[in-house]
C-alpha positions as CSV (number, residue, x, y, z in Angstrom):
1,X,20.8,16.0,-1.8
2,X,20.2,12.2,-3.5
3,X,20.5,11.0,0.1
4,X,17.7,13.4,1.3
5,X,15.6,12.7,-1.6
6,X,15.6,9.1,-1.0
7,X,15.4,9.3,2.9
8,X,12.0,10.9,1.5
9,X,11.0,8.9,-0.9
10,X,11.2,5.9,1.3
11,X,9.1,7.9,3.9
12,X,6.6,8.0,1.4
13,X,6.7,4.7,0.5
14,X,6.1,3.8,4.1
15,X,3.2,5.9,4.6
16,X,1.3,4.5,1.6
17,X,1.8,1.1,3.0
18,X,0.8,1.8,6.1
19,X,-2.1,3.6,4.5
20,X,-2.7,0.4,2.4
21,X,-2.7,-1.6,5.9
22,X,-5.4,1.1,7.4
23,X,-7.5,0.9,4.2
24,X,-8.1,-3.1,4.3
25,X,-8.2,-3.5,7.9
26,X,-11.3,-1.1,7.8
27,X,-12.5,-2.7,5.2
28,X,-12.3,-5.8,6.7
29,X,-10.0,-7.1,4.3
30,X,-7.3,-10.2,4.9
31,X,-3.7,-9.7,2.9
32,X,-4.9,-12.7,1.2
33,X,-8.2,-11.4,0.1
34,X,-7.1,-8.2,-1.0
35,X,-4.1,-9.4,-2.8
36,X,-6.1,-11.9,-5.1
37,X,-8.7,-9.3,-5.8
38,X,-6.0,-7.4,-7.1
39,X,-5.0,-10.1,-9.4
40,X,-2.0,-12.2,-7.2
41,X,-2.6,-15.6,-6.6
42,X,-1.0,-15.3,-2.6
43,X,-0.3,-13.1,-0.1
44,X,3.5,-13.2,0.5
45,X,4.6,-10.9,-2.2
46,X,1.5,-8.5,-0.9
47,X,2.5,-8.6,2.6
48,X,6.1,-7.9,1.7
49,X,4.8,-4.4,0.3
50,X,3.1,-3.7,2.6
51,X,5.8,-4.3,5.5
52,X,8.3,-2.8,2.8
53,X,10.6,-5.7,3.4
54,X,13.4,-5.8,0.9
55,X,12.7,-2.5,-0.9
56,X,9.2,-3.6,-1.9
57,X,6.9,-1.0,-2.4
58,X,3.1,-0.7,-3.7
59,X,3.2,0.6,-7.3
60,X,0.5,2.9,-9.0
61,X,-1.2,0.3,-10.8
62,X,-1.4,-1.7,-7.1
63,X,-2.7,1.5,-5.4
64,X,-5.4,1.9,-8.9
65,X,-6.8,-1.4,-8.0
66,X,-6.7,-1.2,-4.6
67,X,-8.8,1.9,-4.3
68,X,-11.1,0.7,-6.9
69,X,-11.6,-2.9,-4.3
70,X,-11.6,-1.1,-1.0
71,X,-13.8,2.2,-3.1
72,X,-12.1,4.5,-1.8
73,X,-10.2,7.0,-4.1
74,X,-6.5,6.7,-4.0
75,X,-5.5,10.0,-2.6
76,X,-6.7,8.2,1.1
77,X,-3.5,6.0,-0.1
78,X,-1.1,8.9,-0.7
79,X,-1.3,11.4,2.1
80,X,-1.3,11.7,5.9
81,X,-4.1,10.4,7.8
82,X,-6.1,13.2,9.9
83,X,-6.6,10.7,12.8
């Protein structure tokens, strides 16, 4: 059962950062740009999360800010697109 749980939990993960990807794209948003409007100072450690390299992951006070930046609310992060 912890292996299923965490199968899904990284799922999750994955689809919020592709859904983070979607989100600044449209926006018209660089890594860069996003990330220092979110208060880092470069993009590596934001780009990591969002390619989920090593484990990272987004974390709720990211996806806050994030939503608040790109206004949109932060459910758009944490569900399935419809397209």
């Amino acid at each position: 059962m912890v292996d299923y749980l965490d199968n899904e939990a990284n799922e999750f993960l994955d689809l919020i950062s592709a859904n983070v990807v979607k989100a600044r794209k449209e926006k018209g948003y660089s890594q860069l740009k996003l990330a220092t409007e979110i208060g880092y100072s470069s993009a590596s450690y934001f780009g990591r999360m969002e390619i989920r390299k090593n484990g990272e992951h987004f974390n709720l006070v990211h996806l806050y800010k994030i939503s608040k930046v790109l206004e949109i609310p932060v459910c758009e992060l944490l569900t399935p697109s419809l397209n």
